[in-house]
CHARMM internal coordinates of N, CA and C (Angstrom, degrees):
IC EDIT
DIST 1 N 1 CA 1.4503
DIST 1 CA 1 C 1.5251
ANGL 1 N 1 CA 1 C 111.62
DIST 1 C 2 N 1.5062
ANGL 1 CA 1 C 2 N 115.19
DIHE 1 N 1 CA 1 C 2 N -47.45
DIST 2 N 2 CA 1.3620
ANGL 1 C 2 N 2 CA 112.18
DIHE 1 CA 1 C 2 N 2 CA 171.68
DIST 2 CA 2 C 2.1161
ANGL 2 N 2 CA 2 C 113.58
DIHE 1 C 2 N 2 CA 2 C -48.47
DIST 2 C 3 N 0.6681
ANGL 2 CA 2 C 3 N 105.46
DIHE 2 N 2 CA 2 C 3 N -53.98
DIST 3 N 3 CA 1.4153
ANGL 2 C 3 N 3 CA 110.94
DIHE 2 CA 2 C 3 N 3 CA -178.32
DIST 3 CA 3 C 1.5851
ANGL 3 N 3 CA 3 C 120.46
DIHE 2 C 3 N 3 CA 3 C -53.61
DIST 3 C 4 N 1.1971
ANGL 3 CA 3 C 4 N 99.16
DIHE 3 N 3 CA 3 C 4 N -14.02
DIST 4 N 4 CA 1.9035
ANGL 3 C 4 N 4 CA 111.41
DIHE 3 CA 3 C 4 N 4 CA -169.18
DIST 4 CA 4 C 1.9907
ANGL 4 N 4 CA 4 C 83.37
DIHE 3 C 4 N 4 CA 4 C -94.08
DIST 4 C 5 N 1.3608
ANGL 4 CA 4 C 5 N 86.81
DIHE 4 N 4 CA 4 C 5 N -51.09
DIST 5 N 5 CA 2.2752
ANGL 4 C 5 N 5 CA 86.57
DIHE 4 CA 4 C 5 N 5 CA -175.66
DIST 5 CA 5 C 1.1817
ANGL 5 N 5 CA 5 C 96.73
DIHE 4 C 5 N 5 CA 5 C -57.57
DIST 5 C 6 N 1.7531
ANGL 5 CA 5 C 6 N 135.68
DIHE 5 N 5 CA 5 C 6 N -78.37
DIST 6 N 6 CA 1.0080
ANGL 5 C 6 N 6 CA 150.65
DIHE 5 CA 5 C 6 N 6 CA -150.85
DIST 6 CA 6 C 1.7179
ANGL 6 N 6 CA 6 C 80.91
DIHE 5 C 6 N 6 CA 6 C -51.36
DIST 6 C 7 N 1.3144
ANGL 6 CA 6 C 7 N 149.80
DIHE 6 N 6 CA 6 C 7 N -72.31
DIST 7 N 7 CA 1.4967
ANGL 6 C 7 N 7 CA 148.95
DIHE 6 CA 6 C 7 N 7 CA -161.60
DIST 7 CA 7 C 1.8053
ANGL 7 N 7 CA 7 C 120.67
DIHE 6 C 7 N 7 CA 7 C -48.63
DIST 7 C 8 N 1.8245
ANGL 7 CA 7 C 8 N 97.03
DIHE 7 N 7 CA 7 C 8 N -42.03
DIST 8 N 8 CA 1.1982
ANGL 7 C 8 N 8 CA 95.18
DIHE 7 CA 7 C 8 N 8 CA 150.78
DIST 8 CA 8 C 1.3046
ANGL 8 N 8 CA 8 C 142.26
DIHE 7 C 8 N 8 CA 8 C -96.09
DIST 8 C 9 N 1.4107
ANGL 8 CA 8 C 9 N 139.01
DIHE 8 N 8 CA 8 C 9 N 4.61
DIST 9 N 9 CA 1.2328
ANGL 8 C 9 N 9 CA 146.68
DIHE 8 CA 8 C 9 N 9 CA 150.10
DIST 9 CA 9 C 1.8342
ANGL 9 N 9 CA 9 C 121.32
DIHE 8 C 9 N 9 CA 9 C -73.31
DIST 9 C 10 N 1.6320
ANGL 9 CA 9 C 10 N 90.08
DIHE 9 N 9 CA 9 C 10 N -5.44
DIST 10 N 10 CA 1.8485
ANGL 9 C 10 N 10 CA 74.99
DIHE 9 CA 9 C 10 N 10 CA 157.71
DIST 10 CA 10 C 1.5111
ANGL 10 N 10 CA 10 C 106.35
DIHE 9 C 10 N 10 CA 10 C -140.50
DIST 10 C 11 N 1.7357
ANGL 10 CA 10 C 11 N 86.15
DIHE 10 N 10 CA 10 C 11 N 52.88
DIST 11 N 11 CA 1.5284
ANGL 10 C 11 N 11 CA 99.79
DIHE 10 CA 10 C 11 N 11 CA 154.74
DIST 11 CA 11 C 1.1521
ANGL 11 N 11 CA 11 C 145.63
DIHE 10 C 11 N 11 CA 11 C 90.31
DIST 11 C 12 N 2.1882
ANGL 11 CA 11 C 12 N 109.60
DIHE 11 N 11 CA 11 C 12 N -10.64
DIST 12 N 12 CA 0.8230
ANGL 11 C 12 N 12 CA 151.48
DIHE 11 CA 11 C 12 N 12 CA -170.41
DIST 12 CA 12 C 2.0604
ANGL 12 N 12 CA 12 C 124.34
DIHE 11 C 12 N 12 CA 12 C -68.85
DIST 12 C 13 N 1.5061
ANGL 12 CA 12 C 13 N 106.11
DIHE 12 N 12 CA 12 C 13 N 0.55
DIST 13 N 13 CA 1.0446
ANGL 12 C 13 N 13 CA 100.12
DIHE 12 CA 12 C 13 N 13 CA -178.18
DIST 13 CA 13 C 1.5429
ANGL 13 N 13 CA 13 C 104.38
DIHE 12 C 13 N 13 CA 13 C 120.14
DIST 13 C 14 N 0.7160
ANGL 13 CA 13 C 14 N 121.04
DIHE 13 N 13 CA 13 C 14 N -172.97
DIST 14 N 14 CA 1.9573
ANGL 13 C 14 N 14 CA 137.37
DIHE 13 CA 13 C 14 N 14 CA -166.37
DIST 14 CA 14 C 1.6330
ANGL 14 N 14 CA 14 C 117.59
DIHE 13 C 14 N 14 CA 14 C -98.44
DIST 14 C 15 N 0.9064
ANGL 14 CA 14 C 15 N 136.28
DIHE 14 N 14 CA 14 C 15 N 150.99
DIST 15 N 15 CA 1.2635
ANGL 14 C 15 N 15 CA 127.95
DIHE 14 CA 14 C 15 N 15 CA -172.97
DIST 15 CA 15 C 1.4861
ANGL 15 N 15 CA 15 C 122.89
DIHE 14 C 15 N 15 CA 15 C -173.07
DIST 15 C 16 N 1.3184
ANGL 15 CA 15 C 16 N 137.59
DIHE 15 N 15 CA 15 C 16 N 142.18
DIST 16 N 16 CA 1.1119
ANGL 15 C 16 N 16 CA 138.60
DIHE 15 CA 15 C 16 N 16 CA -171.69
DIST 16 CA 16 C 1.8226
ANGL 16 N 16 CA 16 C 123.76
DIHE 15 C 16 N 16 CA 16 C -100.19
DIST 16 C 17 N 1.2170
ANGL 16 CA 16 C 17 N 120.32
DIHE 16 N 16 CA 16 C 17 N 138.08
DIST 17 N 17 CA 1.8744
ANGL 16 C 17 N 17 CA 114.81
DIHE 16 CA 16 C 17 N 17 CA -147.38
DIST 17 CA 17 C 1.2561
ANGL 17 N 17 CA 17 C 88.91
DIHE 16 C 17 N 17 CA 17 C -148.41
DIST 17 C 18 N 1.3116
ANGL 17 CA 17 C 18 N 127.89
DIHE 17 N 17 CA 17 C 18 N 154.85
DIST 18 N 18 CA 1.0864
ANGL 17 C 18 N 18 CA 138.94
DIHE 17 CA 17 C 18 N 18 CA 148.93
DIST 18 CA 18 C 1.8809
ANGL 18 N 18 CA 18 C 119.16
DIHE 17 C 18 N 18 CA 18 C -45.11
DIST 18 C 19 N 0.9873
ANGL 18 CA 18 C 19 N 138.73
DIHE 18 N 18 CA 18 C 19 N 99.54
DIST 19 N 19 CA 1.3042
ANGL 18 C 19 N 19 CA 118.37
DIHE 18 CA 18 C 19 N 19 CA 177.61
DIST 19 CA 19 C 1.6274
ANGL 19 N 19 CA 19 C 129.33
DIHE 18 C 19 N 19 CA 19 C -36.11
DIST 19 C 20 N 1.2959
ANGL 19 CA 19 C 20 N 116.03
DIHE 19 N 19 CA 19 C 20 N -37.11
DIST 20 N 20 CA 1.6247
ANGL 19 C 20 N 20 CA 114.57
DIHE 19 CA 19 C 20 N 20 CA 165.60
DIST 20 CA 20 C 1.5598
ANGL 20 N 20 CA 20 C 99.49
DIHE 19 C 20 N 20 CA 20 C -63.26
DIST 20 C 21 N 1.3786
ANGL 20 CA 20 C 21 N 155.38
DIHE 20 N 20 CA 20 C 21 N -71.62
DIST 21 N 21 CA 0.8024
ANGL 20 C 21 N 21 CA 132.50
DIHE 20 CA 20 C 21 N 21 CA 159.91
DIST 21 CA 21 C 1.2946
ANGL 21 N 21 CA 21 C 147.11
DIHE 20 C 21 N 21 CA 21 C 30.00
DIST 21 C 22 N 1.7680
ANGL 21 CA 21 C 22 N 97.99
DIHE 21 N 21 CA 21 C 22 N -78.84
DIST 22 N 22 CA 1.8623
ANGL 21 C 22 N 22 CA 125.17
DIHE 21 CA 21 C 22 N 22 CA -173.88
DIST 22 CA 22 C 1.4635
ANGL 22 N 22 CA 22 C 98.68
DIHE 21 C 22 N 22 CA 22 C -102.67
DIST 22 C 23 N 1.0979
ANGL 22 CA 22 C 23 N 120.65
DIHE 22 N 22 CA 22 C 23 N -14.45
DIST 23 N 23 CA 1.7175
ANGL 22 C 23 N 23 CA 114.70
DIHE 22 CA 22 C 23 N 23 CA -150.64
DIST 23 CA 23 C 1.2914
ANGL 23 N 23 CA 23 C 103.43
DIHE 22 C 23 N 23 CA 23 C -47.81
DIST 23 C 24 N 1.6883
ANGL 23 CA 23 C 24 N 124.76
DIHE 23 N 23 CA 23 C 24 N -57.54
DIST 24 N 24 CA 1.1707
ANGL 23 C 24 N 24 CA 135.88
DIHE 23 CA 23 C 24 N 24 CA 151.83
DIST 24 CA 24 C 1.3003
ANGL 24 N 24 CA 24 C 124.21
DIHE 23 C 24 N 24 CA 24 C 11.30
DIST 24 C 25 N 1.2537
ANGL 24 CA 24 C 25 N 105.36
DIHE 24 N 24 CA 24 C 25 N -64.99
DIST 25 N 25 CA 1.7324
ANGL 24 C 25 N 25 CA 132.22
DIHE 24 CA 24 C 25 N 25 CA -149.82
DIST 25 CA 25 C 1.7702
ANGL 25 N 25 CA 25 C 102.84
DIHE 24 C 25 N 25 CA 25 C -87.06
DIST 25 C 26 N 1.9099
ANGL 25 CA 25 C 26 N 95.93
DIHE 25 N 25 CA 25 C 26 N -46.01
DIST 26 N 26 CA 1.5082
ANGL 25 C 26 N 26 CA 111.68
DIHE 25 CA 25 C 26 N 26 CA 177.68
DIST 26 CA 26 C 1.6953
ANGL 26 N 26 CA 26 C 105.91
DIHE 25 C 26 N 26 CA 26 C -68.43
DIST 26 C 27 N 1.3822
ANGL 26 CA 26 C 27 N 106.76
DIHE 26 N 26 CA 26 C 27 N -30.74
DIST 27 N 27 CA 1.7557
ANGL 26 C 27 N 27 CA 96.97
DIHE 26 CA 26 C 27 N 27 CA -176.01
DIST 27 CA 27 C 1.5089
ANGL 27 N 27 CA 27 C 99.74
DIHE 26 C 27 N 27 CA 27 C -61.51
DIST 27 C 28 N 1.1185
ANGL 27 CA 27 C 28 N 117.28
DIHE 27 N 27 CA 27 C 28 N -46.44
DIST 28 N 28 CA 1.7366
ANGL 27 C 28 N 28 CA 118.44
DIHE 27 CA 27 C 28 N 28 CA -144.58
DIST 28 CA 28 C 2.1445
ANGL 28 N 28 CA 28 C 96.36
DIHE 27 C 28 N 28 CA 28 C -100.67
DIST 28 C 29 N 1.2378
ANGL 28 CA 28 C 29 N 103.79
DIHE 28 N 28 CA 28 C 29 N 25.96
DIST 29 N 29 CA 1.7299
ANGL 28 C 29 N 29 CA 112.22
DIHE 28 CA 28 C 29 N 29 CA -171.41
DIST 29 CA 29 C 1.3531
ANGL 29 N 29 CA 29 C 127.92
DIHE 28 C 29 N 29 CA 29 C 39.71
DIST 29 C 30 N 1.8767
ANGL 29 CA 29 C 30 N 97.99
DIHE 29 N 29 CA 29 C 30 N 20.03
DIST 30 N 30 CA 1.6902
ANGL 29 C 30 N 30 CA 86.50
DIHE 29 CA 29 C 30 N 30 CA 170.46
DIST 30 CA 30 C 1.2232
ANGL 30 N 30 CA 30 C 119.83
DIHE 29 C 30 N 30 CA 30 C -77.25
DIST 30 C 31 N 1.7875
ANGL 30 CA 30 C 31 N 139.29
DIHE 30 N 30 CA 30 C 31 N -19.21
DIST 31 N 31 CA 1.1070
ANGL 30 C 31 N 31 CA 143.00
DIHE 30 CA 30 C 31 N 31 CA 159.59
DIST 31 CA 31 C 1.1836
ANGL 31 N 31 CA 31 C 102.03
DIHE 30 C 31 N 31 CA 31 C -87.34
DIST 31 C 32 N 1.4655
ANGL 31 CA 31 C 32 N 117.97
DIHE 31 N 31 CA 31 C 32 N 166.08
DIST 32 N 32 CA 1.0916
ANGL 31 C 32 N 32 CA 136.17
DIHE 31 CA 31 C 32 N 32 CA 149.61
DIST 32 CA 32 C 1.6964
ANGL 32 N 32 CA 32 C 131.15
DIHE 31 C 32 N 32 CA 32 C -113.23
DIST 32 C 33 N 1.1517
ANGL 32 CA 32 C 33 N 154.12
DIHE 32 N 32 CA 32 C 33 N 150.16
DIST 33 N 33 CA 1.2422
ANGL 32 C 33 N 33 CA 155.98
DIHE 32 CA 32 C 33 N 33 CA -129.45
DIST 33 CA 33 C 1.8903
ANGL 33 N 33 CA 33 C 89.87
DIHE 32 C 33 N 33 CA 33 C -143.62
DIST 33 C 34 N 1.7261
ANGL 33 CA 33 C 34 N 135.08
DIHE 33 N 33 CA 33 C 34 N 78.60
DIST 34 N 34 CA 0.8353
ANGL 33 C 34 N 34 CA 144.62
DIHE 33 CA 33 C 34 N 34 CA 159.59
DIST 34 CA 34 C 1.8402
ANGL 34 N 34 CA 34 C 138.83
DIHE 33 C 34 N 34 CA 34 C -84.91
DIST 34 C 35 N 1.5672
ANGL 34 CA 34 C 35 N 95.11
DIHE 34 N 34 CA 34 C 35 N 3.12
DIST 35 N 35 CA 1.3189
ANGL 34 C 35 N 35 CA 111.17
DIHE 34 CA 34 C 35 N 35 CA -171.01
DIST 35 CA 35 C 1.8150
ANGL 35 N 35 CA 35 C 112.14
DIHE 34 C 35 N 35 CA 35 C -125.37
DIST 35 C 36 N 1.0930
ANGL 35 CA 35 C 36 N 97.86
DIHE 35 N 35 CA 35 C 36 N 12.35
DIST 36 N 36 CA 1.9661
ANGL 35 C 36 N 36 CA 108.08
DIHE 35 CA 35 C 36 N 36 CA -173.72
DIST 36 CA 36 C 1.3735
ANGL 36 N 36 CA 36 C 105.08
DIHE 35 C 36 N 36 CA 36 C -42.89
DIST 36 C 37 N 1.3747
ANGL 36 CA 36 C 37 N 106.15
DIHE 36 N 36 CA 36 C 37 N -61.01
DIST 37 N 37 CA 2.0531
ANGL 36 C 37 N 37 CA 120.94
DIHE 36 CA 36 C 37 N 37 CA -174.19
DIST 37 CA 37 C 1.6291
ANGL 37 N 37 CA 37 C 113.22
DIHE 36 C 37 N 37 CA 37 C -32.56
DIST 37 C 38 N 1.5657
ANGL 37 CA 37 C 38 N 99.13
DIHE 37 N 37 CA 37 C 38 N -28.82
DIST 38 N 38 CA 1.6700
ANGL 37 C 38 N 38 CA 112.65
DIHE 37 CA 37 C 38 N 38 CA -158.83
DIST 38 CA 38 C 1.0399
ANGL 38 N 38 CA 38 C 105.04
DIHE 37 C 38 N 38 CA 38 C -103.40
DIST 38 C 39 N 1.4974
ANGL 38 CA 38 C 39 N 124.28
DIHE 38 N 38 CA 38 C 39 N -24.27
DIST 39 N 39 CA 1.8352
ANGL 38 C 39 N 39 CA 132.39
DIHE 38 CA 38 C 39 N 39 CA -160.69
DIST 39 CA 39 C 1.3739
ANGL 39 N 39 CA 39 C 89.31
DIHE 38 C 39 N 39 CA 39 C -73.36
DIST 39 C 40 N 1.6173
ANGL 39 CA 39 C 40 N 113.74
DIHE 39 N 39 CA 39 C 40 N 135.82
DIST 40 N 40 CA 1.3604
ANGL 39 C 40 N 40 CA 129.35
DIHE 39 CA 39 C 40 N 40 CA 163.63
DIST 40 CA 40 C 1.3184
ANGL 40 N 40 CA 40 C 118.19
DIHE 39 C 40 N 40 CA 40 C -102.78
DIST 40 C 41 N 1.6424
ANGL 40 CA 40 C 41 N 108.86
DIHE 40 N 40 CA 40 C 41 N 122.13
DIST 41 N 41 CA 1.3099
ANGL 40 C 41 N 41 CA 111.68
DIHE 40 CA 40 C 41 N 41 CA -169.30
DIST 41 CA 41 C 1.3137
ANGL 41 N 41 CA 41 C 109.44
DIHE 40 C 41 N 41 CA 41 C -59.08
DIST 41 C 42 N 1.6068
ANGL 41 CA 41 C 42 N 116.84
DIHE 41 N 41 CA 41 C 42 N 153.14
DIST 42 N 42 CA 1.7765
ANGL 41 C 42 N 42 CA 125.76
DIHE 41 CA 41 C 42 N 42 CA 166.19
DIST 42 CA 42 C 1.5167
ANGL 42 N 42 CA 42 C 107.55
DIHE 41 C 42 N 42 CA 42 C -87.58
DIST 42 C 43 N 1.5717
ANGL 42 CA 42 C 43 N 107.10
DIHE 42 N 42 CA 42 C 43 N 169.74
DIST 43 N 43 CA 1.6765
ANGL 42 C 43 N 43 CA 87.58
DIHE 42 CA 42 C 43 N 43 CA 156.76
DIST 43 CA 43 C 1.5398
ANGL 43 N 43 CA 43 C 81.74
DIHE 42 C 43 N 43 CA 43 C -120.94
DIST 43 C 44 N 1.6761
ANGL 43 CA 43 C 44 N 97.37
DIHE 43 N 43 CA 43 C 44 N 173.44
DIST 44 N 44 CA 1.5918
ANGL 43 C 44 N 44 CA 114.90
DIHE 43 CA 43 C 44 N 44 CA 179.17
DIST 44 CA 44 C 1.0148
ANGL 44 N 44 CA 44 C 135.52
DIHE 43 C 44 N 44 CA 44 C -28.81
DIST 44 C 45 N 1.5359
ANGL 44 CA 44 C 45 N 135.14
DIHE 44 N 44 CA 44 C 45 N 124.63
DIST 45 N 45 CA 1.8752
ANGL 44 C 45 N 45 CA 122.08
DIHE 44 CA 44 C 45 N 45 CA 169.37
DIST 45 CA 45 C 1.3043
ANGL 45 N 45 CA 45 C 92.48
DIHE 44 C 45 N 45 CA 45 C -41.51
DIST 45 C 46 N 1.4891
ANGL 45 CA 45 C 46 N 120.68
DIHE 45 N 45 CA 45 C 46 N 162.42
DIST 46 N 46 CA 0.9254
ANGL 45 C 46 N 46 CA 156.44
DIHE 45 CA 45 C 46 N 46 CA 146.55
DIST 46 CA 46 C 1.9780
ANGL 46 N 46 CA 46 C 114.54
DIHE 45 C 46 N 46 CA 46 C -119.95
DIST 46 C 47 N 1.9070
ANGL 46 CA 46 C 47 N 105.10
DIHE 46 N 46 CA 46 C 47 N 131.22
DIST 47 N 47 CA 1.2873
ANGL 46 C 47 N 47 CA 92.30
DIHE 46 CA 46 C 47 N 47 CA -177.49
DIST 47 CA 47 C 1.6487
ANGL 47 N 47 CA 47 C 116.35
DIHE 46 C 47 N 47 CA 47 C -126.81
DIST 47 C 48 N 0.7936
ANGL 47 CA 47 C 48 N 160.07
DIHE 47 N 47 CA 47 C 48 N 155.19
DIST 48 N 48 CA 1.3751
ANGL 47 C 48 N 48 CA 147.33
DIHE 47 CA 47 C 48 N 48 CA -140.87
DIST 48 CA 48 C 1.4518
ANGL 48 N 48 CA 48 C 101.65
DIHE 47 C 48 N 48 CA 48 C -164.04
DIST 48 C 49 N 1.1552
ANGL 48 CA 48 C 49 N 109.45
DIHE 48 N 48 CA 48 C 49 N 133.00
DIST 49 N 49 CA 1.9627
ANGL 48 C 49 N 49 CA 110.54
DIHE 48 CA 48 C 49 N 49 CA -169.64
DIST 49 CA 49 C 1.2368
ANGL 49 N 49 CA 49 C 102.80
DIHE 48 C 49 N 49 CA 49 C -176.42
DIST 49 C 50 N 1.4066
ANGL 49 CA 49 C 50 N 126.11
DIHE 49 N 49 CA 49 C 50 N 133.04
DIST 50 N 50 CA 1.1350
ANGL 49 C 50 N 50 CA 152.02
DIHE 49 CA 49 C 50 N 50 CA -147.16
DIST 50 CA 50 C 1.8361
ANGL 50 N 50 CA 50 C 108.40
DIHE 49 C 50 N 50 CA 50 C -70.63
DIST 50 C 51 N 0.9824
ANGL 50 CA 50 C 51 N 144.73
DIHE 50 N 50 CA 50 C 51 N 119.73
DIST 51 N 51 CA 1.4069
ANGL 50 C 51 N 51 CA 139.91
DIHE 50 CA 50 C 51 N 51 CA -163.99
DIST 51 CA 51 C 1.4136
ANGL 51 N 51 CA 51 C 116.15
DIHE 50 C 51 N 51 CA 51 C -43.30
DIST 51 C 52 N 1.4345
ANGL 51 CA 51 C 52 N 116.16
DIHE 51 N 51 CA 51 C 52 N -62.71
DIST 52 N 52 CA 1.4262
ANGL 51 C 52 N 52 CA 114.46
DIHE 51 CA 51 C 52 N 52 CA -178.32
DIST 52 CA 52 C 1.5661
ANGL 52 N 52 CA 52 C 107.72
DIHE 51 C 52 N 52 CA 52 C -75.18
DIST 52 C 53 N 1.3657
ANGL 52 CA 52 C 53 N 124.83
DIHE 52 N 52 CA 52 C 53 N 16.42
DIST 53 N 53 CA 1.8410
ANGL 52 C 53 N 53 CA 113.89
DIHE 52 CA 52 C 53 N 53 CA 141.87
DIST 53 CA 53 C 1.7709
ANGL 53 N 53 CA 53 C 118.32
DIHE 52 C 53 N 53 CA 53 C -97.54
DIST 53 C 54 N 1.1211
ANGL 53 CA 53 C 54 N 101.22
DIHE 53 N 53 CA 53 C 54 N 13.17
DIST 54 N 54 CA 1.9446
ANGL 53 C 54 N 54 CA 97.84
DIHE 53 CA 53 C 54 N 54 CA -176.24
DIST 54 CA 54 C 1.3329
ANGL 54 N 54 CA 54 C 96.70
DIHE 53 C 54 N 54 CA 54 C -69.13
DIST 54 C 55 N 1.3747
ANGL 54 CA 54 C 55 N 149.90
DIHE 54 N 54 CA 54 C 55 N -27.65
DIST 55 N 55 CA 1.3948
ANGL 54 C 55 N 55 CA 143.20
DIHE 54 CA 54 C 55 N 55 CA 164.42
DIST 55 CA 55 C 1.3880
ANGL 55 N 55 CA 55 C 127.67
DIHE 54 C 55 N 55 CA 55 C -45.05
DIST 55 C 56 N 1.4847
ANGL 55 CA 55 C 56 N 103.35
DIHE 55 N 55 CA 55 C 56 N -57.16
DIST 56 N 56 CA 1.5773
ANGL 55 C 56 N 56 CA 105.95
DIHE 55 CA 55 C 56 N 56 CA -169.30
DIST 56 CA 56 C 1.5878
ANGL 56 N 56 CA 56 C 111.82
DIHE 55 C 56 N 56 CA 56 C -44.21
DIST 56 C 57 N 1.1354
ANGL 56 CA 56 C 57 N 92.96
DIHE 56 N 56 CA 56 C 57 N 153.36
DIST 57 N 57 CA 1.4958
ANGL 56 C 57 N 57 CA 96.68
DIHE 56 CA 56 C 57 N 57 CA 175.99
DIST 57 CA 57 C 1.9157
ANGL 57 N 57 CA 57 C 146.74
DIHE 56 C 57 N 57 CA 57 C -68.53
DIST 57 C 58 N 1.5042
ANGL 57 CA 57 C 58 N 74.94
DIHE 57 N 57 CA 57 C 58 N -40.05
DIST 58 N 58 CA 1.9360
ANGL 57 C 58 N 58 CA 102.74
DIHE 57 CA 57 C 58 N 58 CA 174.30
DIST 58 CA 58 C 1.4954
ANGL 58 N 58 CA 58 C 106.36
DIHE 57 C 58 N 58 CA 58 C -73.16
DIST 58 C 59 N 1.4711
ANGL 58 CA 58 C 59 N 120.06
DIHE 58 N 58 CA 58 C 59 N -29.33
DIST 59 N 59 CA 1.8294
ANGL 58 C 59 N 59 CA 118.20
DIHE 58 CA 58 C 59 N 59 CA 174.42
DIST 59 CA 59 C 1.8833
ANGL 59 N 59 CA 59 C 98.50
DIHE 58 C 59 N 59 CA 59 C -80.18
DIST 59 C 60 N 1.3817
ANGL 59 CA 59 C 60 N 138.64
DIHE 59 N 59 CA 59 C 60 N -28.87
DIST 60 N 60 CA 1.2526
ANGL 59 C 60 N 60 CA 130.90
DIHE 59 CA 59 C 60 N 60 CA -172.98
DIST 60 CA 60 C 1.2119
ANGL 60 N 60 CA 60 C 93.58
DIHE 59 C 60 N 60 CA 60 C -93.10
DIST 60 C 61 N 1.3627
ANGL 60 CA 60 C 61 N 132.00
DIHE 60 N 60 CA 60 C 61 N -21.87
DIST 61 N 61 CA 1.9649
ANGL 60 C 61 N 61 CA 105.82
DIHE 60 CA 60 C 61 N 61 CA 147.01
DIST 61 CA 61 C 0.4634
ANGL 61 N 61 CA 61 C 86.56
DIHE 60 C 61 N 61 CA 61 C -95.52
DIST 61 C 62 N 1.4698
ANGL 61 CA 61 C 62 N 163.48
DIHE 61 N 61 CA 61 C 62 N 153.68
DIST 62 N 62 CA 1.3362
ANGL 61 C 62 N 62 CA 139.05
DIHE 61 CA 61 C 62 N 62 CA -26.86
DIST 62 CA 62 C 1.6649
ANGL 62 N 62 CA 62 C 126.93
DIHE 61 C 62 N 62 CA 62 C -27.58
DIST 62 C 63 N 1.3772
ANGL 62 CA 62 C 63 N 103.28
DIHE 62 N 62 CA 62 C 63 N -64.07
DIST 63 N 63 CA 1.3222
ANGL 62 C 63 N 63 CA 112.07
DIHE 62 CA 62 C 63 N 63 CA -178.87
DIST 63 CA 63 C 1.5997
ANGL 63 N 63 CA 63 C 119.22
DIHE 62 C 63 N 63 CA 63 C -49.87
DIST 63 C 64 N 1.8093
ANGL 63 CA 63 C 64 N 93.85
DIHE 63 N 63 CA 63 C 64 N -38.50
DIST 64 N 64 CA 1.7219
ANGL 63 C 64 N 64 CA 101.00
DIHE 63 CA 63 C 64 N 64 CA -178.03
DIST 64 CA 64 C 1.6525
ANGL 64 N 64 CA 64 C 94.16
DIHE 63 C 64 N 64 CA 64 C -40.68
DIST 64 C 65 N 1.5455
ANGL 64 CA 64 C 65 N 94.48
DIHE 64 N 64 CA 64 C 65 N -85.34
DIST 65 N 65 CA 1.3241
ANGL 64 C 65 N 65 CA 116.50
DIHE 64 CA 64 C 65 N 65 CA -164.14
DIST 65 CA 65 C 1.2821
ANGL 65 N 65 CA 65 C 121.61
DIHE 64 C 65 N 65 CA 65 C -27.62
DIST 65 C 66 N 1.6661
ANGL 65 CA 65 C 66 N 122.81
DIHE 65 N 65 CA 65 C 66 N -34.95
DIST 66 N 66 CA 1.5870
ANGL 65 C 66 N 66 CA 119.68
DIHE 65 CA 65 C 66 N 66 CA 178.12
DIST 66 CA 66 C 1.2227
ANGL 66 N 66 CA 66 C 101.65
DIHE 65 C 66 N 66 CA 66 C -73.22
DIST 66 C 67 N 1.2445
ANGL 66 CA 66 C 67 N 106.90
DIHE 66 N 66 CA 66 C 67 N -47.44
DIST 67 N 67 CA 1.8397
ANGL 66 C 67 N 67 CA 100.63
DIHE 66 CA 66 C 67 N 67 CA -176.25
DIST 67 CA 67 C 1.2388
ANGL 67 N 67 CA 67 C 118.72
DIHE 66 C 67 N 67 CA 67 C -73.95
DIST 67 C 68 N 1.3541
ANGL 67 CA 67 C 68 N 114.89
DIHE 67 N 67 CA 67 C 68 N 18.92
DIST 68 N 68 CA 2.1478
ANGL 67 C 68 N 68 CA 114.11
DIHE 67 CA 67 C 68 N 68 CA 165.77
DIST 68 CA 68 C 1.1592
ANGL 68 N 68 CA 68 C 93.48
DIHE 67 C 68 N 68 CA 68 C -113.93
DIST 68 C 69 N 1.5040
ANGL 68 CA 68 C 69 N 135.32
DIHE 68 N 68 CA 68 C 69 N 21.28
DIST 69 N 69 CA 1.3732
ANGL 68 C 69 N 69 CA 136.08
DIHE 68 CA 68 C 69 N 69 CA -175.81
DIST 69 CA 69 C 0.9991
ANGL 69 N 69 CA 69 C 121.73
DIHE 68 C 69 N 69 CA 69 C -128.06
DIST 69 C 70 N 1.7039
ANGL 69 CA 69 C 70 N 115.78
DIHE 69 N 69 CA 69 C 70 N 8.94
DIST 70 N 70 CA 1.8137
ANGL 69 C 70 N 70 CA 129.52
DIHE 69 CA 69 C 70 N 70 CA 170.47
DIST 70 CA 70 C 1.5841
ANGL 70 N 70 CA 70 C 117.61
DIHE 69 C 70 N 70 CA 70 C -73.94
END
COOR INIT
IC SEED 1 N 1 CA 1 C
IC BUILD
């Protein structure tokens, strides 16, 4: 994904990114957001994991991280 941004920020044509990704780029107007009309909404991850792993650590980041991403 970096390489598709990095391709269009030096000018290379149009390209499609994850929005967490570019968001960055779109706050501060170095991208621009030309395809909105067309973007098809998702609905929510959903994550599912077995009870006695809700502890470990590397799945609660995980979880952090999706859920600072709503």
């Amino acid at each position: 994904m970096q390489s598709v941004a990095q391709a269009v920020r030096d000018g290379h044509g149009i390209g499609w990114a994850l929005k967490t990704v570019i968001e960055e780029d779109l706050n501060y107007g170095k991208l621009e957001s030309i395809l909105d009309p067309f973007v098809r909404q998702l609905p929510p991850f959903y994550l599912y994991y077995p009870e006695q792993h809700r502890r470990l650590e590397l799945l609660r980041l995980f979880i952090d991280f999706l859920t600072s991403k709503r």
